[in-house]
C-alpha positions as CSV (number, residue, x, y, z in Angstrom):
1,X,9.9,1.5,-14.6
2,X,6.6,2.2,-16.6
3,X,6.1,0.4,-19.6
4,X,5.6,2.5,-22.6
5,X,3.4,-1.0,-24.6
6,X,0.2,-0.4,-26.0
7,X,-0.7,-4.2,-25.1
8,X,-2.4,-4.6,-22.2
9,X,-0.7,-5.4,-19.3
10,X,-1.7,-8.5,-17.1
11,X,-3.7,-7.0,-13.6
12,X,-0.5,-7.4,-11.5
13,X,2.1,-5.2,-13.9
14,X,-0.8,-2.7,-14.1
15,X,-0.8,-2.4,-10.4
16,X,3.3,-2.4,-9.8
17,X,3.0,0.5,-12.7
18,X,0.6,2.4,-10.5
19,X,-2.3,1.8,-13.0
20,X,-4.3,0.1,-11.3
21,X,-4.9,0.8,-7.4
22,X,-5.6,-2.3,-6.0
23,X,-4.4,-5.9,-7.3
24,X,-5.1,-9.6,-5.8
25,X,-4.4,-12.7,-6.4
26,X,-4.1,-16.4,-4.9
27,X,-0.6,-18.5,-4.6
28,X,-0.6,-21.7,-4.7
29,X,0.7,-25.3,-6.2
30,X,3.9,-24.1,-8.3
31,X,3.8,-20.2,-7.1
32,X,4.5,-21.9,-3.3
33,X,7.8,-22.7,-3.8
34,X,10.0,-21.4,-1.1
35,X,11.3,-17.7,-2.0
36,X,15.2,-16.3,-2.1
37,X,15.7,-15.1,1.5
38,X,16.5,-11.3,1.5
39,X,17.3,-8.9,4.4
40,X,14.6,-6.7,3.9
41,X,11.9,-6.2,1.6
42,X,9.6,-3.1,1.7
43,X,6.8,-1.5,-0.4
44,X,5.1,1.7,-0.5
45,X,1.6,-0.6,-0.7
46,X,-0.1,-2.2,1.7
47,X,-0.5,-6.0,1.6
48,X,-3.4,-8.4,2.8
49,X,-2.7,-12.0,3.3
50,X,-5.3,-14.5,4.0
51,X,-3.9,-18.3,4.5
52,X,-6.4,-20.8,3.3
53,X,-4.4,-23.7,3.4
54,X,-1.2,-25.3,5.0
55,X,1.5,-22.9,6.6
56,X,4.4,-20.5,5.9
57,X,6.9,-19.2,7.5
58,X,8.0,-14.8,7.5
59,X,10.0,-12.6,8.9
60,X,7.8,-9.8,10.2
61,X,8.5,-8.2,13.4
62,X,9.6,-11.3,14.7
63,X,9.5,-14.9,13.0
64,X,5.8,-15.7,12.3
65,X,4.2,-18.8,11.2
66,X,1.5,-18.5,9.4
67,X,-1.5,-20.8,9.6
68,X,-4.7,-22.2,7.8
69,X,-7.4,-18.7,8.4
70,X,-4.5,-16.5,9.5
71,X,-4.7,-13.0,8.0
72,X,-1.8,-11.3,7.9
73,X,-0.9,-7.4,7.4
74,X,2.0,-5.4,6.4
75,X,1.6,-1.6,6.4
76,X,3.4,0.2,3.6
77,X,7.1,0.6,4.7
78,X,7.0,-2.0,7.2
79,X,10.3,-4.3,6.6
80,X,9.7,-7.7,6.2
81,X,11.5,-11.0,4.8
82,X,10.0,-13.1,2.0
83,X,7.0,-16.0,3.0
84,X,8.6,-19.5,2.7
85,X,5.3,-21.8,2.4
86,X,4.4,-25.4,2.8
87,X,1.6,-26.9,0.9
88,X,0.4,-23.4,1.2
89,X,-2.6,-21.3,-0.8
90,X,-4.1,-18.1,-0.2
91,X,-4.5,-14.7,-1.4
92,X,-3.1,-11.6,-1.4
93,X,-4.2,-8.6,-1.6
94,X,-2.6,-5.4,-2.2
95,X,-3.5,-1.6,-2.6
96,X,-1.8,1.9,-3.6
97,X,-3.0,4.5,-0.9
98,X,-5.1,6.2,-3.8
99,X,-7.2,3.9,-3.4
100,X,-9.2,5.8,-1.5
101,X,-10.8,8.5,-3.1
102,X,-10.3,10.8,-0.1
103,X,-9.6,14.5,-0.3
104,X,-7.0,14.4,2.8
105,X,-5.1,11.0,1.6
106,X,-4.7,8.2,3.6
107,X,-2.6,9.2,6.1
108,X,-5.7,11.0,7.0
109,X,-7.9,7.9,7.1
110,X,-7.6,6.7,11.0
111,X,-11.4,5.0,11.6
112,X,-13.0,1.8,9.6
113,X,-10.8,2.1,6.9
114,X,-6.9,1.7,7.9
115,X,-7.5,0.6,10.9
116,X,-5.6,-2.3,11.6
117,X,-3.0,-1.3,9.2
118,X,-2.4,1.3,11.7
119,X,-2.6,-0.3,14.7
120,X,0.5,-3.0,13.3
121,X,2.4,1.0,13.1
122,X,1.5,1.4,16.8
123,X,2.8,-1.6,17.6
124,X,0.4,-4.7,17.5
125,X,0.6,-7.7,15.8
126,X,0.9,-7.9,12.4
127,X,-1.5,-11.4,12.5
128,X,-5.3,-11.6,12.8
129,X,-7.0,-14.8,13.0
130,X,-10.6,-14.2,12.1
131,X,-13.9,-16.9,12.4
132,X,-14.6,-18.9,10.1
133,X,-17.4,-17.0,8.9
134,X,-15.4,-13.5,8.6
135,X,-12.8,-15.8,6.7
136,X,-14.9,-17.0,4.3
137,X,-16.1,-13.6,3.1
138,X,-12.8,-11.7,3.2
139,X,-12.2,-14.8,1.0
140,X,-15.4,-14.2,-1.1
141,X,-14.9,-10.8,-1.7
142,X,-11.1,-10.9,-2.8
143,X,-12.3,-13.7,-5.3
144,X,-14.8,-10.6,-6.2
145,X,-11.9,-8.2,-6.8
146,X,-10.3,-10.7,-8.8
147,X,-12.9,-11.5,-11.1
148,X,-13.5,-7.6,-11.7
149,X,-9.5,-7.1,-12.6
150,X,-9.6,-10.0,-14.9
151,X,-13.1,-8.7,-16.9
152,X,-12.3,-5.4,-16.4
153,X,-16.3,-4.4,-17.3
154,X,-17.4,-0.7,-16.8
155,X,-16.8,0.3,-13.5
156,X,-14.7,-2.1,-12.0
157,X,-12.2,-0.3,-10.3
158,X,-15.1,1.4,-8.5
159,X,-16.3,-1.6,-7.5
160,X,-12.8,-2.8,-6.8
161,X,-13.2,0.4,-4.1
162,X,-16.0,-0.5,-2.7
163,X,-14.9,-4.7,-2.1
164,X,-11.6,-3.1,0.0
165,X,-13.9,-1.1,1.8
166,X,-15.5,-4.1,3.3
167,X,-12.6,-5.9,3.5
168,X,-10.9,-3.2,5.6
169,X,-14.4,-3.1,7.9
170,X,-14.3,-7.1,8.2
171,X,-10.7,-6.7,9.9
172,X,-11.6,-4.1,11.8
173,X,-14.4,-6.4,13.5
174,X,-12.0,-9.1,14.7
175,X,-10.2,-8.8,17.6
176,X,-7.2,-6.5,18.2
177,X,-4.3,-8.9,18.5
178,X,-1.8,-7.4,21.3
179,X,1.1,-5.3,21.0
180,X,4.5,-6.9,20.3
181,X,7.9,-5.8,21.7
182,X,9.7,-4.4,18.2
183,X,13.1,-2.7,18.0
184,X,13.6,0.8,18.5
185,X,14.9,1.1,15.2
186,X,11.4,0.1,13.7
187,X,9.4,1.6,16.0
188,X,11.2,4.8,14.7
189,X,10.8,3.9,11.0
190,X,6.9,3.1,11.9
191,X,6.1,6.6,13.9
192,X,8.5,8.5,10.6
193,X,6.2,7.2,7.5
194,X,3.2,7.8,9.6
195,X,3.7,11.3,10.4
196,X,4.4,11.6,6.8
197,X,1.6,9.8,5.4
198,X,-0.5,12.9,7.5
199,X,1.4,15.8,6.6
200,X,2.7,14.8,3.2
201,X,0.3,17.4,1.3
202,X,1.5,20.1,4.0
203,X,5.5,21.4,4.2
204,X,7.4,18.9,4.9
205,X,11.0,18.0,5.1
206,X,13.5,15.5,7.3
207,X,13.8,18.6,9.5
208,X,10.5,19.3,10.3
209,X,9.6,15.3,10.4
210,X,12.4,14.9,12.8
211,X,11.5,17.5,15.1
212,X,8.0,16.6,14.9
213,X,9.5,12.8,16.6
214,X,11.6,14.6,18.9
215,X,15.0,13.0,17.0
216,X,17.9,14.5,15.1
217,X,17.2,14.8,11.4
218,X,20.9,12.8,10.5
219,X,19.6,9.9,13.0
220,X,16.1,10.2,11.7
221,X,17.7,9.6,8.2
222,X,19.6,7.0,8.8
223,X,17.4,4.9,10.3
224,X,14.3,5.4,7.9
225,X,16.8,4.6,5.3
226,X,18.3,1.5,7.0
227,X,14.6,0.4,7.9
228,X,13.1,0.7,4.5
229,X,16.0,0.9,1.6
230,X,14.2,4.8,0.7
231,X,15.1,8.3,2.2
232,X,13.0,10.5,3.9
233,X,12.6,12.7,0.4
234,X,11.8,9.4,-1.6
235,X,8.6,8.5,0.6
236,X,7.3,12.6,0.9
237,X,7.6,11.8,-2.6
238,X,5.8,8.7,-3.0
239,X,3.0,9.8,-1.1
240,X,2.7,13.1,-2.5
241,X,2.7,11.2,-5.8
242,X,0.0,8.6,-4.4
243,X,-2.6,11.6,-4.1
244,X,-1.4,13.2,-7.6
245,X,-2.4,9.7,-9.3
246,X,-5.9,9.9,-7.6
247,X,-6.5,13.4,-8.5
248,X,-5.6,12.5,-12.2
249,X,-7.3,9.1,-12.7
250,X,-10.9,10.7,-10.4
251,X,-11.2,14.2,-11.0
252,X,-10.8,16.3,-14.0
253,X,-8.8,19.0,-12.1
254,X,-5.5,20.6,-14.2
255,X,-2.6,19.5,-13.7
256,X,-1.2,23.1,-12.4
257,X,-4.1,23.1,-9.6
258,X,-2.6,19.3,-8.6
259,X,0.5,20.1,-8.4
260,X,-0.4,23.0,-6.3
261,X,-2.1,20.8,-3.8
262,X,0.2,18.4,-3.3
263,X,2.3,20.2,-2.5
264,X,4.4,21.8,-5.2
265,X,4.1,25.7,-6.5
266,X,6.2,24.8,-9.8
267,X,3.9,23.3,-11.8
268,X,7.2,22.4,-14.0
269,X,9.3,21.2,-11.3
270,X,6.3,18.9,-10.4
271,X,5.8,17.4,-14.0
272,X,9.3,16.5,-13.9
273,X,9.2,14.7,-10.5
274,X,6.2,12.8,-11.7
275,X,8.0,11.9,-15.3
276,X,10.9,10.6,-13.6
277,X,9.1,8.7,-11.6
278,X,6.2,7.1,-13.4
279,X,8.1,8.0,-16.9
280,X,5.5,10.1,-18.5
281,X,4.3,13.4,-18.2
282,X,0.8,13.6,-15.8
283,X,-1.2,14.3,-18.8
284,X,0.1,11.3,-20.6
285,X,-0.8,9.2,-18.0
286,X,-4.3,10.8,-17.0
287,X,-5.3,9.1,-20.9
288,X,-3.6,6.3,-20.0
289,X,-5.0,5.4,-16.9
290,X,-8.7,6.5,-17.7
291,X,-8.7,4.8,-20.9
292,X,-10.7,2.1,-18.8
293,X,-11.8,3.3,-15.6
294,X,-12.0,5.9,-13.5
295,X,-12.1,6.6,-9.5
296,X,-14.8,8.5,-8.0
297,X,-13.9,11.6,-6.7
């Protein structure tokens, strides 16, 4: 739930609270400790993981290990268990999909800038091991983004932008790891919150994402809801509210005319979708979130 504080909040809350679009940060020492082991986990962000040092263990399409210079992805709505390290540090980096100050979301975005986000949907490994050069500057440039979320000068979630971009193009230039046998189940899950990330701005429903999968809509359901603890509804929703928080932290468009394009008519049915999930109206958290920086549009 939002928090309502005028204090600031520390890089990562910000993030989790939408206000921020992208987040990193490094693990290590005490934060290795061996996590709870849960079922499932999944997130509605993507998440980068680059392994600098020693080895963990997660449940990700199969049991991975994870070693020294492994880079590992996890799409938004991909399940996955928690890491269990040994002796290990990194980074992680994560992002909202308005991160990307693009007009057709990033469902949209299939060349240099999701791709290998994508291609673990399709079906290829979720691990990339890169060089040791391409390492050491995905490395560099997350210590970049950290530095900008912890001075938070003039401009730094543009520049936060830009550092994800060439993160994004760095993994794009290593090697495509092959495809992986996965359930059907989560091949279904995968192929559902893609479609959806594409057409969430359109008319869209679990009938008309079902049929576009060539699945009933009850089976279609139950699975995504199985797969990733949400409905259907709640990640059309999540998506639709990903480009609504771009258009009011980058542009200065009214709220009625957002609304309208992403997908909702009633500007008042809209508002109230958006205060129950964020728990403020969309002007409210337009001053909020450009108190400090802005997006390009």
């Amino acid at each position: 739930m939002p928090s309502h504080s005028c204090e600031p909040l520390p890089p990562l809350e910000q993030f989790l609270n939408h206000r921020l679009p992208v987040w990193v940060g490094r693990y290590g020492g005490a934060s290795a400790k061996a996590a709870p082991r849960k079922l499932t986990n999944t997130h509605s962000y993507a998440v980068i993981v680059l392994l600098t040092r020693g080895h963990s263990h997660v449940r990700h399409t199969g049991e991975l290990v994870l070693r020294a210079g492994d880079v590992h992805l996890i799409p938004p709505g991909d399940p996955h268990g928690h890491a269990h390290f040994r002796d290990a540090q990194g980074w992680a980096l994560a992002f909202h999909p308005e991160a990307f100050p693009s007009e057709e979301g990033w469902g949209q975005e299939r060349g240099l800038k999701l791709g290998p986000l994508l291609r673990v949907r399709e079906g290829c490994h979720p691990v990339l091991r890169p060089s040791l050069p391409q390492r050491r500057r995905l490395e560099r440039w997350m210590r970049l983004i950290e530095q900008e979320l912890l001075q938070g000068d003039r401009g730094h979630a543009e520049a936060c932008a830009a550092l994800l971009r060439l993160v994004l193009v760095e993994l794009e230039r290593i090697a495509t790891p092959a495809a992986v046998p996965e359930p059907p189940s989560l091949s279904l899950v995968r192929q559902a919150l893609t479609y959806i990330e594409a057409h969430c701005l359109q008319p869209l429903s679990l009938a008309s994402v079902a049929r576009a999968l060539g699945r009933s809509g009850p089976h279609v359901a139950s699975t995504v809801r199985q797969g990733t603890g949400r409905t259907v509804g709640e990640w059309i929703l999540e998506y639709r509210m990903a480009e609504a928080r771009r258009r009011l932290r980058g542009t200065d468009e009214r709220v009625d005319i957002i609304a309208e394009r992403v997908g909702y008519a009633d500007v008042t049915h809209f508002i109230r979708l958006f205060r129950r999930l964020h728990g403020l109206t969309p002007a409210a958290w337009r001053r909020n979130a450009t108190a400090g920086y802005t997006l390009p549009s």
